[in-house]
KELUMBA-169686 format. One line per 8 residues: number of its first residue (from 1); their letters; for each residue x, y, z of N, C-alpha, C. Coordinates in nm, 2 decimals, padded with zeros to 4 digits. Example, Ala and Ser with C-alpha at 12.3 -4.5 7.8 and 13.67 -1.06 7.14 Angstrom:
<dolos>
1) as) 01.32:-00.57:00.78:01.23:-00.45:00.78:01.32:-00.33:00.78 ~ 01.28:-00.22:00.71:01.37:-00.11:00.71:01.29:00.00:00.79
</dolos>
This chain:
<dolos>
1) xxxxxxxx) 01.04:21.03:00.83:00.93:21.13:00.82:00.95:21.19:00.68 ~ 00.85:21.17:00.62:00.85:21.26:00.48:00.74:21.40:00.45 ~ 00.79:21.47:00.35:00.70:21.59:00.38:00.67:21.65:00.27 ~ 00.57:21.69:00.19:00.56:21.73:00.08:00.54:21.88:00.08 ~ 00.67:21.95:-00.01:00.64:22.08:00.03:00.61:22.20:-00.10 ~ 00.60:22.30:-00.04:00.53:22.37:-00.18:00.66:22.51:-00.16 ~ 00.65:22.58:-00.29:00.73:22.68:-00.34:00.78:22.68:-00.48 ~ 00.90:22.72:-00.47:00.91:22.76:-00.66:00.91:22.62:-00.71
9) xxxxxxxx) 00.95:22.54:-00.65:00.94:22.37:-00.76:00.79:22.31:-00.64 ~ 00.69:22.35:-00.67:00.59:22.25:-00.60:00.58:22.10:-00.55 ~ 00.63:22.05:-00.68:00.65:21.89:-00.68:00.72:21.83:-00.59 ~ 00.88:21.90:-00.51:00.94:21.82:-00.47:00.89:21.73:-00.33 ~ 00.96:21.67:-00.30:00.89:21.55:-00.21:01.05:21.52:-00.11 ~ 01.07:21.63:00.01:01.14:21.63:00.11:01.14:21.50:00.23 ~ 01.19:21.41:00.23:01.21:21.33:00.36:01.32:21.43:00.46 ~ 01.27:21.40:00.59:01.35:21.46:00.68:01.40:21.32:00.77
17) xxxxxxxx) 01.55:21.31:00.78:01.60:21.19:00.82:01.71:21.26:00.96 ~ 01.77:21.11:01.07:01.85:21.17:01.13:01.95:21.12:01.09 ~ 02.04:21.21:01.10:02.15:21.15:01.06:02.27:21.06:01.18 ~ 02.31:20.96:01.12:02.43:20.90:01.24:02.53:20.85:01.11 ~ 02.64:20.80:01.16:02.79:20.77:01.07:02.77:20.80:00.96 ~ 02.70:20.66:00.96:02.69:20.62:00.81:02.63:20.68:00.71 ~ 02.53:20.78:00.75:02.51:20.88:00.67:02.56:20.99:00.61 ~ 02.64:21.06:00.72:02.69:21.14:00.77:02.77:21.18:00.60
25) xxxxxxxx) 02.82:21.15:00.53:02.84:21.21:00.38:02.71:21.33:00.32 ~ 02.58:21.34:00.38:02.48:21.37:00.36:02.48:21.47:00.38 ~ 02.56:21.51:00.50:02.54:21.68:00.49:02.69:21.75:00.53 ~ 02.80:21.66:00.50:02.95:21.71:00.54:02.98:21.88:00.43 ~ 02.91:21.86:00.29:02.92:21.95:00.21:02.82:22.03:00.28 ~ 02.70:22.05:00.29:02.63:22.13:00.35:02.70:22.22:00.51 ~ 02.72:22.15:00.61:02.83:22.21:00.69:02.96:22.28:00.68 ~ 02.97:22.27:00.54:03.12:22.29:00.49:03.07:22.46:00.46
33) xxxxxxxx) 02.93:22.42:00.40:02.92:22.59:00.32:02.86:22.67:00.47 ~ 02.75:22.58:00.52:02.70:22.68:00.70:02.88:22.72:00.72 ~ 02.96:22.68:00.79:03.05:22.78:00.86:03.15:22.82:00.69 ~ 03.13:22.83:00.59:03.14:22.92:00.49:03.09:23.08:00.49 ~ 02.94:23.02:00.52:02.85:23.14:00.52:02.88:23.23:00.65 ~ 02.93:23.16:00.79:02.96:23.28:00.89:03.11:23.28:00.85 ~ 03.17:23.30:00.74:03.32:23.34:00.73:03.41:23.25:00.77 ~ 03.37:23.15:00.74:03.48:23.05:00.81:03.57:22.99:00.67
41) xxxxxxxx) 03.69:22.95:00.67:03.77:22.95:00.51:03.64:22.80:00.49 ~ 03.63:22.73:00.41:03.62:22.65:00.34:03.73:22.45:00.40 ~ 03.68:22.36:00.43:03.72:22.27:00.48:03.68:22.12:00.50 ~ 03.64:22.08:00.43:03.55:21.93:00.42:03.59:21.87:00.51 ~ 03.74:21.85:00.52:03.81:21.73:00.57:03.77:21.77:00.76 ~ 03.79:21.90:00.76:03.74:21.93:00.92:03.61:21.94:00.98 ~ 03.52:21.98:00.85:03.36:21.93:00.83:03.30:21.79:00.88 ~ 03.38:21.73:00.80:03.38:21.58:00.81:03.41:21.51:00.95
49) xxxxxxxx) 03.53:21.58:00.99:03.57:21.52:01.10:03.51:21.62:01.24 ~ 03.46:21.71:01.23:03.39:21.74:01.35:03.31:21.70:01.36 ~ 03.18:21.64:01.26:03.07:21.62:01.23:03.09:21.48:01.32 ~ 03.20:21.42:01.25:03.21:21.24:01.31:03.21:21.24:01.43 ~ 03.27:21.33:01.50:03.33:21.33:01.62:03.19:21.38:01.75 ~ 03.11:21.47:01.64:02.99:21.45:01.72:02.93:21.34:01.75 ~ 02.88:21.33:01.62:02.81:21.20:01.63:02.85:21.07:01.71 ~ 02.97:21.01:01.70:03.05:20.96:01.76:03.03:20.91:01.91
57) xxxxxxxx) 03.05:21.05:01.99:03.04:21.09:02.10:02.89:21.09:02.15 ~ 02.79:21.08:02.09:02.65:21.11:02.09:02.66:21.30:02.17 ~ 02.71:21.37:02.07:02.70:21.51:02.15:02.63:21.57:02.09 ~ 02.58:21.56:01.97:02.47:21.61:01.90:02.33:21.53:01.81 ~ 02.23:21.56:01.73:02.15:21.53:01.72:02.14:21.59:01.55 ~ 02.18:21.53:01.43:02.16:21.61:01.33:02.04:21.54:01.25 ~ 01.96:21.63:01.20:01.85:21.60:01.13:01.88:21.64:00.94 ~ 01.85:21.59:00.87:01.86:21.65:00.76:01.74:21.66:00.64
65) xxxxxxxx) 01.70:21.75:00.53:01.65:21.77:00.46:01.66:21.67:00.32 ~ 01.60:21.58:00.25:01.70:21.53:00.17:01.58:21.54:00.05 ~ 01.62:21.52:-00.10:01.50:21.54:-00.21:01.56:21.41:-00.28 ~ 01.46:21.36:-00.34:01.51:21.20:-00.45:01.46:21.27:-00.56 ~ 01.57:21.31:-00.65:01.55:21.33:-00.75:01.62:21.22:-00.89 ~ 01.51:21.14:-00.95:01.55:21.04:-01.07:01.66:20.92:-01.00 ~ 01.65:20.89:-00.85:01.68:20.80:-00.78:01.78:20.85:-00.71 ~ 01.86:21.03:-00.73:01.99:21.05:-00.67:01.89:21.12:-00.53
73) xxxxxxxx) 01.95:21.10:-00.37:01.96:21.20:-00.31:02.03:21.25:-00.31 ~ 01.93:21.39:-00.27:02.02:21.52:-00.24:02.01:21.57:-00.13 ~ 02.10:21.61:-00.08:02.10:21.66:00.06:02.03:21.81:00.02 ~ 01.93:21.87:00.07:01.87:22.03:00.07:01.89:22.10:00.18 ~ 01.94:22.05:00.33:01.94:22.11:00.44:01.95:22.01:00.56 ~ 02.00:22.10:00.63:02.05:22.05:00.81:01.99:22.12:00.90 ~ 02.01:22.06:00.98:01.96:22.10:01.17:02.03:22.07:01.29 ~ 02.13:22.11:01.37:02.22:22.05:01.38:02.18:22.11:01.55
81) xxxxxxxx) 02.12:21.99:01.66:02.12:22.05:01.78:02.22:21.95:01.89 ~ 02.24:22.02:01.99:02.29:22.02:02.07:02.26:22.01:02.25 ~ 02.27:21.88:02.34:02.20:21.88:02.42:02.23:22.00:02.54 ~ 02.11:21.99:02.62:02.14:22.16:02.71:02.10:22.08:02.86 ~ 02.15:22.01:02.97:02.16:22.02:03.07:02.11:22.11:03.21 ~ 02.05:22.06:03.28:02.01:22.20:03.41:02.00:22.06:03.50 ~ 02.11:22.09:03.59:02.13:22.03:03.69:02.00:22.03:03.83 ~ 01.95:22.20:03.78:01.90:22.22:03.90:01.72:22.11:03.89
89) xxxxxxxx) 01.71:22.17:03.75:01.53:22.10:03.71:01.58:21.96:03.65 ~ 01.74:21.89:03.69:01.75:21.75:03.67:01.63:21.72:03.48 ~ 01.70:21.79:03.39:01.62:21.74:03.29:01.74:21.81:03.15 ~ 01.69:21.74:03.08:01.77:21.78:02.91:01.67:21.84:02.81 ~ 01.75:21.95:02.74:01.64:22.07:02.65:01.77:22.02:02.60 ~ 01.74:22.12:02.47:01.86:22.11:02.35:01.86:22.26:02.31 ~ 01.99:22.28:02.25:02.01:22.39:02.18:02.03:22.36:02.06 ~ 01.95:22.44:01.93:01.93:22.42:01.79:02.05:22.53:01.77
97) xxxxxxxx) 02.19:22.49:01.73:02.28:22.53:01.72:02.32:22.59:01.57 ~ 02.30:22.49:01.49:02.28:22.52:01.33:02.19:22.48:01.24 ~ 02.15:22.56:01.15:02.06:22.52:01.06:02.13:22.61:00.92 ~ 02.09:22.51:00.82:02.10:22.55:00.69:02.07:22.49:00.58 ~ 02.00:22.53:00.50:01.95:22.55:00.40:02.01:22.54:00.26 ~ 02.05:22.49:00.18:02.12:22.50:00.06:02.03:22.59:-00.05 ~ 02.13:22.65:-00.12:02.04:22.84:-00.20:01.96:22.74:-00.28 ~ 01.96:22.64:-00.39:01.84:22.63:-00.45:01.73:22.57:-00.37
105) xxxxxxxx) 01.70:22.54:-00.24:01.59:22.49:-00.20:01.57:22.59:-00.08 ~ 01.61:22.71:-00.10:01.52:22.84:00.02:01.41:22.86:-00.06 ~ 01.36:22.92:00.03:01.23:23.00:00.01:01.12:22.90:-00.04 ~ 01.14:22.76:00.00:01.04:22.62:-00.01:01.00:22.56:00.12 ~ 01.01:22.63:00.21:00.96:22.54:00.31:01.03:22.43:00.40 ~ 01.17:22.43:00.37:01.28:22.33:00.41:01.34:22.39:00.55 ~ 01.35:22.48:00.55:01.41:22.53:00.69:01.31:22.50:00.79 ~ 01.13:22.53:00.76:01.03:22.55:00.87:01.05:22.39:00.88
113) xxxxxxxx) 01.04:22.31:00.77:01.02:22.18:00.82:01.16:22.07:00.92 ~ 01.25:22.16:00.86:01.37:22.09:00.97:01.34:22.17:01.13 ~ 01.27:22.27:01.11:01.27:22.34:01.23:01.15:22.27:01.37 ~ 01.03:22.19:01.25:00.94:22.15:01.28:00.99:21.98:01.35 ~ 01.08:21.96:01.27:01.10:21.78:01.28:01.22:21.79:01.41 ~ 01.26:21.92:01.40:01.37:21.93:01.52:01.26:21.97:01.68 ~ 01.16:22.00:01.65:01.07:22.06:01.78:01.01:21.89:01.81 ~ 01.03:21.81:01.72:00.91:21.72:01.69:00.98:21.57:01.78
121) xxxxxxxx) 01.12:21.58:01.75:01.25:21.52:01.86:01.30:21.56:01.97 ~ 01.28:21.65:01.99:01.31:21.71:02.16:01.18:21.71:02.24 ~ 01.04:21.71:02.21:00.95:21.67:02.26:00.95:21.51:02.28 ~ 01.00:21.44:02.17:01.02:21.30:02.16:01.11:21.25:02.32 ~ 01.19:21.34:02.34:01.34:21.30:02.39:01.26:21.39:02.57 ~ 01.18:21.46:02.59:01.11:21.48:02.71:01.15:21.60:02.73 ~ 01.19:21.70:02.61:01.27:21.83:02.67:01.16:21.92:02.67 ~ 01.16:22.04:02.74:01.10:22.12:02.80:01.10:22.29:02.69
129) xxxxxxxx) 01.21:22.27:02.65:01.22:22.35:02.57:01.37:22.35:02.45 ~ 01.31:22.43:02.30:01.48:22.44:02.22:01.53:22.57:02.27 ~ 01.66:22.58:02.28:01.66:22.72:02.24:01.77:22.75:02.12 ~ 01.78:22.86:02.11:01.85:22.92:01.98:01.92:23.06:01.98 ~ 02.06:23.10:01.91:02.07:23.23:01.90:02.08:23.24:01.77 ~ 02.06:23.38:01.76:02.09:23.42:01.62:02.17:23.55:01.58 ~ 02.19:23.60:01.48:02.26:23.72:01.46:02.16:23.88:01.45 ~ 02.17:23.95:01.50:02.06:24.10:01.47:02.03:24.15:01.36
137) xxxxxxxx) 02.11:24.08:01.28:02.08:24.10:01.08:01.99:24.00:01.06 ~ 02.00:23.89:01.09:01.94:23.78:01.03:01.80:23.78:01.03 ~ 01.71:23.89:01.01:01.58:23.89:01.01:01.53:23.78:00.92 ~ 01.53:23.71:00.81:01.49:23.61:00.72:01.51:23.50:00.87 ~ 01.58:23.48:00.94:01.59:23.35:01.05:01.51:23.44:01.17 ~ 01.48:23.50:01.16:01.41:23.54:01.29:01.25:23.57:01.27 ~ 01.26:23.57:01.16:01.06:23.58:01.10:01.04:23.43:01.15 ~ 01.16:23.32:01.08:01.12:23.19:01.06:01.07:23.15:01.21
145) xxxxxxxx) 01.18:23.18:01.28:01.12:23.16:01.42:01.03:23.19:01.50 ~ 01.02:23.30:01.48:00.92:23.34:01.52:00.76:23.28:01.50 ~ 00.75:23.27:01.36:00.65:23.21:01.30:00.61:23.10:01.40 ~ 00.71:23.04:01.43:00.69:22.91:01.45:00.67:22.91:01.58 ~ 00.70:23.02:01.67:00.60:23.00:01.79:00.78:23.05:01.91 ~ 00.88:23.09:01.89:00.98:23.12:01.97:01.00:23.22:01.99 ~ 00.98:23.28:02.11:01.00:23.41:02.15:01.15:23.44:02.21 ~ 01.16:23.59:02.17:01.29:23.60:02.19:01.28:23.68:02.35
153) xxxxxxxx) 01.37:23.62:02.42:01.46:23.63:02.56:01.57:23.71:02.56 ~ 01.58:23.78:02.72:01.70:23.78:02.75:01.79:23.86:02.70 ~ 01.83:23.94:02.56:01.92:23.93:02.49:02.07:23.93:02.56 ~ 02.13:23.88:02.46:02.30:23.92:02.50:02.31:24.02:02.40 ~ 02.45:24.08:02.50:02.54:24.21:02.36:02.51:24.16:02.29 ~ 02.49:24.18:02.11:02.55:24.14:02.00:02.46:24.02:01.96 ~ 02.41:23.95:02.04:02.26:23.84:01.96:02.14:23.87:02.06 ~ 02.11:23.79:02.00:01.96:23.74:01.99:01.93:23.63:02.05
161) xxxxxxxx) 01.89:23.56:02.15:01.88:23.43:02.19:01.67:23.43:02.19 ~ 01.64:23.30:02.13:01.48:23.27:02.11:01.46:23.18:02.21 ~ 01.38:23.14:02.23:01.35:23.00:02.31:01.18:22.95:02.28 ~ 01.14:22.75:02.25:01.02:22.77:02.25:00.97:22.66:02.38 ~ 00.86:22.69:02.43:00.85:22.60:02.54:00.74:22.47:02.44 ~ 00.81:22.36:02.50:00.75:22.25:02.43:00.67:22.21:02.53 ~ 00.57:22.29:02.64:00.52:22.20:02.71:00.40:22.23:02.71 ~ 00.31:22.30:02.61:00.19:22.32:02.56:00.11:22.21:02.46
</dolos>
């Protein structure tokens, strides 16, 4: 799926791909800086090898953001969900567990469209709904969501949990 998006560089021309093994170099740096950004030290090699280990296992579902620029890709962003189980309604939703954005390609449109292409696979896959938490600061990720149609639930202490129903 490719997507042409607009913001401070208009021109760029975003494919949104999933990721499995062999891609998987595509967004190990990207994951490395997401648990950077919630304080986590800095770690490729454990980036790399959690990531594998998902995928591996089929325990997650990673989508990514990528830009061709003069024939190099570049990874711009991730989406990293997670399946969600209910024994009782016998069916699978997902939990959109991480997402991130690399700083020169915010504020273009790259988050809404991994957010879109992740809504766009869990309807694919028969789920009923994503859900998501987030942090009580994170207003810049809670506008996004919002936007996009997830209302926020339930809360716990300390977050935020959204959810959107995909059955409209």
């Amino acid at each position: 799926m490719s997507s042409r998006l607009c913001g401070k560089q208009s021109n760029i021309f975003m494919q949104i791909q999933q990721i499995d093994t062999t891609t998987l170099h595509l967004v190990e740096t990207l994951f490395d800086k997401y648990r950077v950004f919630y304080h986590q030290p800095s770690d490729i090699a454990l980036a790399r090898q959690f990531l594998q280990q998902r995928l591996s296992n089929n325990e997650s579902v990673i989508l990514a953001a990528v830009d061709n620029k003069n024939g190099e890709t570049i990874p711009a962003g991730f989406i990293q969900l997670y399946p969600l189980y209910s024994s009782v309604r016998a069916q699978k939703n997902w939990i959109l567990n991480d997402l991130y954005v690399e700083t020169s390609y915010r504020k273009q449109g790259v988050g809404r469209k991994l957010m879109e292409a992740a809504i766009h696979f869990a309807k694919g896959e028969g789920a009923t709904y994503i859900q998501l938490e987030t942090m009580p600061d994170n207003i810049t990720a809670q506008r996004l969501y919002e936007s996009i149609g997830f209302k926020q639930y339930n809360p716990f202490e300390g977050e935020l949990v959204y959810k959107i129903s995909l059955l409209h």
